[in-house]
Rosetta silent file (secondary structure, phi, psi, omega in degrees, C-alpha in Angstrom):
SEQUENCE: XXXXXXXXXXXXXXXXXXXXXXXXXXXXXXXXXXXXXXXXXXXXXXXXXXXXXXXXXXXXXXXXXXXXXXXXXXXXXXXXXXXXXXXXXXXXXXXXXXXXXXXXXXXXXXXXXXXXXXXXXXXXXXXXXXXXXXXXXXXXXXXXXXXXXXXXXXXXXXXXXXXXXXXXXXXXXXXXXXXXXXXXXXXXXXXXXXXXXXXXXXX
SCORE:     score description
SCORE:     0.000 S_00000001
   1 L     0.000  109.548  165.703   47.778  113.820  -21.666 S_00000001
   2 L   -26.010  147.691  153.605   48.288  112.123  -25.110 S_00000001
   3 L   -40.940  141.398  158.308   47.055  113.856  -28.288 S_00000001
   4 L  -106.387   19.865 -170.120   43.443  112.367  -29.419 S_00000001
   5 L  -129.534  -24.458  157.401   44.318  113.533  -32.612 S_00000001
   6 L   -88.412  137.403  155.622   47.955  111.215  -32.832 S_00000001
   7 L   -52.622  137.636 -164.676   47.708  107.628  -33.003 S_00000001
   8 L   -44.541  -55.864  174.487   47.612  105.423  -30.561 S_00000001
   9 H   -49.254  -45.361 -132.756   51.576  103.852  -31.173 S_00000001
  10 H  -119.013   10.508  171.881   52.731  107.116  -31.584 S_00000001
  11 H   -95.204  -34.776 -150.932   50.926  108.299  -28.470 S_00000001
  12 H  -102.631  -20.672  177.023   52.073  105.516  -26.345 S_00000001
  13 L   -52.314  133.097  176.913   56.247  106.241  -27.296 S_00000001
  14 L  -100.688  149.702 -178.509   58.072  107.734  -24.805 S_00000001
  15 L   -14.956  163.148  166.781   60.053  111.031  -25.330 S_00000001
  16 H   -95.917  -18.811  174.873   63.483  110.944  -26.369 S_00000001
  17 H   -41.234  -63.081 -171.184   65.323  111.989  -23.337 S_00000001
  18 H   -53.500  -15.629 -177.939   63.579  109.199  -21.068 S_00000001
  19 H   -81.938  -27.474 -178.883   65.099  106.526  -23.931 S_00000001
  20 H   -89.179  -25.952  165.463   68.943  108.302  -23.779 S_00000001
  21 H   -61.947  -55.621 -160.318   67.661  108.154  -19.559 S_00000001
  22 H   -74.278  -28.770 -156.847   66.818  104.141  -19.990 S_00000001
  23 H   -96.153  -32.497 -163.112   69.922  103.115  -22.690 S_00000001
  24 H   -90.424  -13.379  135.560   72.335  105.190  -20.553 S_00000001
  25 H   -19.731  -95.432 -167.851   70.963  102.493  -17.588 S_00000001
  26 H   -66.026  -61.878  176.547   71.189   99.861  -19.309 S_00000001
  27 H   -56.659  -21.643 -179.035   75.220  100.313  -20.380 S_00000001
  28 H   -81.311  -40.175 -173.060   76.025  101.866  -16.787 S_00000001
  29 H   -83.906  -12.905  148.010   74.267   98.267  -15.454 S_00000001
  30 H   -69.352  -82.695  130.110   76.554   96.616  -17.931 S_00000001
  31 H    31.464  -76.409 -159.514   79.425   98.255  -17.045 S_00000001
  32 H   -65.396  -43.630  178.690   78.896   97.447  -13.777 S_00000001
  33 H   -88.712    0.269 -154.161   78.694   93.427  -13.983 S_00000001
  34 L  -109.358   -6.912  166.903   81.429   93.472  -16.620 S_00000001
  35 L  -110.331    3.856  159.289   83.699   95.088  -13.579 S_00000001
  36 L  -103.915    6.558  157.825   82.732   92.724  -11.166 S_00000001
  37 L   -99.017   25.671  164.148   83.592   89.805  -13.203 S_00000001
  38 H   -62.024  -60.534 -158.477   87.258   91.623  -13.375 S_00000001
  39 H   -80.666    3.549  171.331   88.658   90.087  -10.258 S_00000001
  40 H  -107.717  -22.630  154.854   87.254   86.737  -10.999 S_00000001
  41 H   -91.845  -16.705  169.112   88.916   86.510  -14.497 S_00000001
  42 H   -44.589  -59.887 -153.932   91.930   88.544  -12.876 S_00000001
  43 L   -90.541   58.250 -177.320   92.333   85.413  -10.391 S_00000001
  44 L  -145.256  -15.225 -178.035   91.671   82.544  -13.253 S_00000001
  45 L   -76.256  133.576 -177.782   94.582   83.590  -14.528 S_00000001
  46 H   -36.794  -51.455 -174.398   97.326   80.894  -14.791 S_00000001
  47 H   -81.719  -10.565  157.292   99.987   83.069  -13.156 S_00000001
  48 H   -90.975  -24.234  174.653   98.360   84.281  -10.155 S_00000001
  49 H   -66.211  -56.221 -166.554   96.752   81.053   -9.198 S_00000001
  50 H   -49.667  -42.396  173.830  100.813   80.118   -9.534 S_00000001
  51 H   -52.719  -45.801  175.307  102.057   83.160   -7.110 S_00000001
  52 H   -41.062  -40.716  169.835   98.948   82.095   -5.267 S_00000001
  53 H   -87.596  -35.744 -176.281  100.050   78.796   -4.490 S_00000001
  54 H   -78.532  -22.989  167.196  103.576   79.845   -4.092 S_00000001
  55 L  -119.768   53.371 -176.038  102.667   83.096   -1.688 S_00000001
  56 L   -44.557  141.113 -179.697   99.591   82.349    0.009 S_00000001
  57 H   -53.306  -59.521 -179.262   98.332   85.453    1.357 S_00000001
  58 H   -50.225  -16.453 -177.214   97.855   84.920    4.855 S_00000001
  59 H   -81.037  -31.542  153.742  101.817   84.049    4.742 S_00000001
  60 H   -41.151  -60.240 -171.760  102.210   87.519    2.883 S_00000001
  61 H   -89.505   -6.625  175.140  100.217   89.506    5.434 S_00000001
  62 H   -86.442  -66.332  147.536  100.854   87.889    8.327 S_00000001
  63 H   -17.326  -65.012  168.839  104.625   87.451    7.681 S_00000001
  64 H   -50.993  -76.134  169.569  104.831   90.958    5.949 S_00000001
  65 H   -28.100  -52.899 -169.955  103.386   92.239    9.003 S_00000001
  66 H   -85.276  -26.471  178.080  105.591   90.722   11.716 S_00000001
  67 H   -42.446  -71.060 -177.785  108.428   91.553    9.373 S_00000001
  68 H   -74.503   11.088  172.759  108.029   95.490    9.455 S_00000001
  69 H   -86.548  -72.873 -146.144  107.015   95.021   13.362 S_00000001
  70 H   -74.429   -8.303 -174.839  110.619   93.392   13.624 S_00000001
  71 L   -91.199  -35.997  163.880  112.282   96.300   11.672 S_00000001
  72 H   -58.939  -80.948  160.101  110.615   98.892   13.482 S_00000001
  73 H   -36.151  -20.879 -171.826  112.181   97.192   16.861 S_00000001
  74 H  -102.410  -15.274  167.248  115.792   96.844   15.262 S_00000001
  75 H   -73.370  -56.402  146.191  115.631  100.635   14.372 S_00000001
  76 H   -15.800  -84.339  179.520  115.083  101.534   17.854 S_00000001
  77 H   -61.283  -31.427 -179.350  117.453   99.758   18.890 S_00000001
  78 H   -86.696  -10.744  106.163  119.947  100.298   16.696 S_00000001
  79 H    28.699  -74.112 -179.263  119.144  104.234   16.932 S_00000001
  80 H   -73.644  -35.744  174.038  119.862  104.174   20.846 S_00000001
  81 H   -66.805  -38.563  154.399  123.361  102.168   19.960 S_00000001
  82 H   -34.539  -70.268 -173.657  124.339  104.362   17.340 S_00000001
  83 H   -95.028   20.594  142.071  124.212  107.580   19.776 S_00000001
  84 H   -77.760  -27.674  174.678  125.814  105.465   22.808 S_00000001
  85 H  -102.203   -7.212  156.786  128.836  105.063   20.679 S_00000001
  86 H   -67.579  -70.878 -163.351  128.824  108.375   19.082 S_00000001
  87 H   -57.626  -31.950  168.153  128.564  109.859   22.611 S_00000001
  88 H   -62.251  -52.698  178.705  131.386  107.459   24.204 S_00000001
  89 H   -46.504  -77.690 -166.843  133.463  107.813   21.052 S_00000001
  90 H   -57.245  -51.972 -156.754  133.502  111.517   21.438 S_00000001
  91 H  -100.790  -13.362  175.028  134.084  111.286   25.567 S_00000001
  92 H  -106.328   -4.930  174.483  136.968  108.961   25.451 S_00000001
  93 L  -110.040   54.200  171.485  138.834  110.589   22.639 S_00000001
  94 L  -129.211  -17.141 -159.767  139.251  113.830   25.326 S_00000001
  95 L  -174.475   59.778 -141.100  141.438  111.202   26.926 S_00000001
  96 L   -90.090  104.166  160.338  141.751  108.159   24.624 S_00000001
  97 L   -96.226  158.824  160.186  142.738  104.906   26.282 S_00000001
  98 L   -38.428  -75.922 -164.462  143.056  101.473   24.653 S_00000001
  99 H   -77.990    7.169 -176.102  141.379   99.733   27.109 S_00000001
 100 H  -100.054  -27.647  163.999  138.254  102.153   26.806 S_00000001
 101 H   -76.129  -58.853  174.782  137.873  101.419   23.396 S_00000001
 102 H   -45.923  -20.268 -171.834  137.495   97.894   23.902 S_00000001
 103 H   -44.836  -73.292  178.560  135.460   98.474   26.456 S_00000001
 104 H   -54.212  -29.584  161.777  133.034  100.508   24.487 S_00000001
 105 H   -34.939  -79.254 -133.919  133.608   97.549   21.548 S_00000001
 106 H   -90.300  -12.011  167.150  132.330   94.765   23.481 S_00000001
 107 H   -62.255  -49.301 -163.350  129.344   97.235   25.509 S_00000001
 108 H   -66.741  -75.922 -174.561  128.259   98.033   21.613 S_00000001
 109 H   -40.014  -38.730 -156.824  128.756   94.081   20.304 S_00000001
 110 H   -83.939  -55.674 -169.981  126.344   93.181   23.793 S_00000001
 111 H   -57.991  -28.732 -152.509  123.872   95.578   23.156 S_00000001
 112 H   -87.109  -45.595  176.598  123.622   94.676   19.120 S_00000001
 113 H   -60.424  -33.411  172.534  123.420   90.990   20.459 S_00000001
 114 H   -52.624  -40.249 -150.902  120.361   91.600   22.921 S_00000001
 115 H   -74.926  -36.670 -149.289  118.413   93.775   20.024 S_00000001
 116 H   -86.987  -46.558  176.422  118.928   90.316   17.884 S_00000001
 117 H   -67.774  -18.913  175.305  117.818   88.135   20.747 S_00000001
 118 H   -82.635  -26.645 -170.116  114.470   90.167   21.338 S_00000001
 119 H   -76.903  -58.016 -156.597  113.799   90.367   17.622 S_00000001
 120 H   -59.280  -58.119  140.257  113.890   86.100   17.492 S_00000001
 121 H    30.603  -77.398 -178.237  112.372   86.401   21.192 S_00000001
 122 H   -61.211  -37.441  178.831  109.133   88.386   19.178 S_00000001
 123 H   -76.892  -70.875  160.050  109.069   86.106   16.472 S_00000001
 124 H    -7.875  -71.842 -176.031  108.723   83.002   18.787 S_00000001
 125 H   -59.921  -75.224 -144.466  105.664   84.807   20.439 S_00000001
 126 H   -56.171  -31.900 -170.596  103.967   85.377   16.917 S_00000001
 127 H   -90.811  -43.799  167.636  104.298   81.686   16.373 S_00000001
 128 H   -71.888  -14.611 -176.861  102.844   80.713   19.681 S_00000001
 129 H   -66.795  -68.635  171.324  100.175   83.231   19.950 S_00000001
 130 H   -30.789  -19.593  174.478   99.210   81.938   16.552 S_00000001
 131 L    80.738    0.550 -172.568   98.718   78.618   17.557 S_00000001
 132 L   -88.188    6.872 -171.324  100.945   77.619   14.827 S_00000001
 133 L  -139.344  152.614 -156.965  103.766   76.174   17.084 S_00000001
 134 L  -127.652  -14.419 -145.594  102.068   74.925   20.165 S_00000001
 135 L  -110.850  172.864 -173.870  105.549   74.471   22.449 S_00000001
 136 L  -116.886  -39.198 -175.185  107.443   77.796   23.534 S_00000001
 137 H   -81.757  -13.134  169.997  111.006   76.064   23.309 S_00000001
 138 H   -53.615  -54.463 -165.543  110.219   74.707   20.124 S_00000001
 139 H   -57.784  -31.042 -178.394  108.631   77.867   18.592 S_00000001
 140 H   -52.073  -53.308 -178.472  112.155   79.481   20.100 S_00000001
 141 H   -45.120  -74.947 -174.835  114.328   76.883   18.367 S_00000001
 142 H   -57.393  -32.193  169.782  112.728   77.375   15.318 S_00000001
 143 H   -71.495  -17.399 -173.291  112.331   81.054   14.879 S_00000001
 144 H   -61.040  -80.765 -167.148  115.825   80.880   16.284 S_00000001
 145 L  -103.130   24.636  146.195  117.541   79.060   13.221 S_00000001
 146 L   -81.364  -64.209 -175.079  115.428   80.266   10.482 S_00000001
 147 L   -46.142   -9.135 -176.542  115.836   84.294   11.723 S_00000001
 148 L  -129.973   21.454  166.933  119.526   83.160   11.428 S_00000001
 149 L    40.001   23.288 -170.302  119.125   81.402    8.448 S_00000001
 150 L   -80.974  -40.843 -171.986  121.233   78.632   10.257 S_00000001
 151 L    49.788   64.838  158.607  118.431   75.553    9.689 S_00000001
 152 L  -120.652  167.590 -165.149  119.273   73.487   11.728 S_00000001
 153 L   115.916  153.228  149.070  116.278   71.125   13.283 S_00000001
 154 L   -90.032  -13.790  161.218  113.708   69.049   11.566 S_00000001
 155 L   -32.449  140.458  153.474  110.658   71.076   12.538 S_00000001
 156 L  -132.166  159.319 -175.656  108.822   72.363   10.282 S_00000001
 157 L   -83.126 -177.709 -179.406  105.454   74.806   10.347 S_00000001
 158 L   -86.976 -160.455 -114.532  102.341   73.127    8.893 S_00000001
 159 L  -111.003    7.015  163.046  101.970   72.725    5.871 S_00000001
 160 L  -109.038   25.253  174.196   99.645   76.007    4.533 S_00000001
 161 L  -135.885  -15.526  173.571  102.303   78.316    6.562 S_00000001
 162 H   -22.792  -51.474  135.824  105.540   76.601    5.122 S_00000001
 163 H   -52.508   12.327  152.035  106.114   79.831    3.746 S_00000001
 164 H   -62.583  -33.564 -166.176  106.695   82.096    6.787 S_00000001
 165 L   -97.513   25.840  162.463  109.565   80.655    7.328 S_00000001
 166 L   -97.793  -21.701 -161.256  111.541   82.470    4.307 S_00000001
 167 H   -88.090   17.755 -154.192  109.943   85.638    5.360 S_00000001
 168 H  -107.839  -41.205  157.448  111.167   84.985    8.531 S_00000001
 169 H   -59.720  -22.156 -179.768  114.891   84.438    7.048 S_00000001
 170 H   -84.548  -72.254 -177.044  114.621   87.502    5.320 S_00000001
 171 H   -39.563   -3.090  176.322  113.918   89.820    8.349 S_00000001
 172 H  -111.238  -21.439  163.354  116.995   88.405    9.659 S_00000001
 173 H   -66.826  -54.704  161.221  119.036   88.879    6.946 S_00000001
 174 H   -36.725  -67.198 -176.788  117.838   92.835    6.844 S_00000001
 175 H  -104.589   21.051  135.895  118.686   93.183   10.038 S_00000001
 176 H   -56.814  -44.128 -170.818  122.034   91.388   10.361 S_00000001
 177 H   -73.465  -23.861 -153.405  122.910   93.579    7.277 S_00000001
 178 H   -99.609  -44.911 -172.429  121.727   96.904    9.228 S_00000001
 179 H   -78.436  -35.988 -126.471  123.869   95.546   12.336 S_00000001
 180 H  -104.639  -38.922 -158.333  126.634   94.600    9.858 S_00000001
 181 H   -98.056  -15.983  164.922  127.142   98.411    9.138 S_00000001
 182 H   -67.165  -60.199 -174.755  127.092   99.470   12.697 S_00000001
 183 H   -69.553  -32.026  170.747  130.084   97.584   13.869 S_00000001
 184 H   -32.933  -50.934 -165.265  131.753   98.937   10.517 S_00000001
 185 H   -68.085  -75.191 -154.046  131.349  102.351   12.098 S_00000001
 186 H   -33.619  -57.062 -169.230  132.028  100.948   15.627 S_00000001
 187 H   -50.464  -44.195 -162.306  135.722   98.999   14.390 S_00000001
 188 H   -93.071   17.386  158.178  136.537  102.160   12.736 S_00000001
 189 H   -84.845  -48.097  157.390  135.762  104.593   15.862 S_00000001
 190 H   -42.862  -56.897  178.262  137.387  102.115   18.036 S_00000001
 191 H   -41.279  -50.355 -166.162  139.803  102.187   15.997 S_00000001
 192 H   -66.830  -55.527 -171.733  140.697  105.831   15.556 S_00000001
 193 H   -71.860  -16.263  156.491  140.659  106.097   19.370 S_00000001
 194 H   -86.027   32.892  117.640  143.748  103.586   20.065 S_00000001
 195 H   -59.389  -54.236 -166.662  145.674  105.785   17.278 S_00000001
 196 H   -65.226  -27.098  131.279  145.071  108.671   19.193 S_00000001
 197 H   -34.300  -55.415  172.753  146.105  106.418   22.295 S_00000001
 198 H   -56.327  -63.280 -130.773  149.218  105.479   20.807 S_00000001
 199 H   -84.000  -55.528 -171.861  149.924  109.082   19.646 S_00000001
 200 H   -52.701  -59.971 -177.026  149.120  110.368   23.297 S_00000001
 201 H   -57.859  -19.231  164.668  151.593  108.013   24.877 S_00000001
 202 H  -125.784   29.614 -166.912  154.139  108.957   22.893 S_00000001
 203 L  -118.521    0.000    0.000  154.063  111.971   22.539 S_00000001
């Protein structure tokens, strides 16, 4: 209960705490609008509207997505080929034929080609599920000779997905290069075992 002995103004002031309570408010409710007009001067900026137009998001996250889906699948696979030709490698050099290496060669080369045909296989399905390809031999075609960077066709996706189809070259390029390094290993396991063929035979 005010003083009756203080003046009215000086009755009616409030303390100082509640004013360091009200001003430290008012700058936290500053604060506050001045960080939600961050991402709206963030994305005004000249160089993200340009990435923007050149990497539309949904082609990022959708793309991006099916990418490390298809990477996941070529590690698998190449995983189980890797320790079928370590374990072959190892069982035919107790008794190292020629013809056993090729053998295992062209079982290895068969297997690396299926893993490649399921990965385009999966991309096809992403594009018809998506609705963005409507035909199944098209969507094949296309996912086909992009994932193999081959191009050939006049297809194209429409025309606010046009960029899928680099990320789509890239996931094929990854895992061509990851496959690339297998048959290194394979030629030179193959390899080893007709020396050791030769060497047996004449010895």
């Amino acid at each position: 209960m005010p003083d009756p002995m203080l003046p009215a103004a000086a009755a009616q002031t409030p303390p100082p705490a509640h004013e360091a309570v009200q001003a430290a408010a008012g700058v936290l409710k500053n604060g506050i609008a001045h960080l939600e007009a961050v991402p709206k001067d963030v994305e005004a900026l000249p160089l993200l509207q340009h990435m923007a137009e050149v990497l539309p998001a949904a082609d990022l996250i959708f793309g991006g997505g099916m990418l490390i889906a298809i990477m996941l699948v070529h590690a698998t696979g190449v995983r189980r080929v890797t320790s079928h030709v370590a374990r072959r490698s190892v069982a035919i050099m107790e008794r190292p034929t020629g013809w056993r290496a090729d053998l295992l060669m062209a079982s290895t080369v068969y297997w690396l080609l299926s893993l490649h045909l399921l990965e385009m296989f999966l991309w096809a399905s992403a594009l018809v599920y998506s609705g963005l390809v409507p035909d199944w031999r098209v969507a094949g075609f296309f996912a086909g000779n992009t994932y193999t960077t081959v191009g050939y066709g006049d297809f194209v996706l429409p025309q606010k997905w046009e960029m899928l189809a680099p990320i789509i070259a890239i996931s094929g390029l990854f895992t061509f290069g990851w496959s690339g390094s297998v048959l290194v290993d394979l030629v030179g396991r193959c390899q080893r075992i007709k020396d050791a063929a030769v060497q047996r035979q004449a010895s």
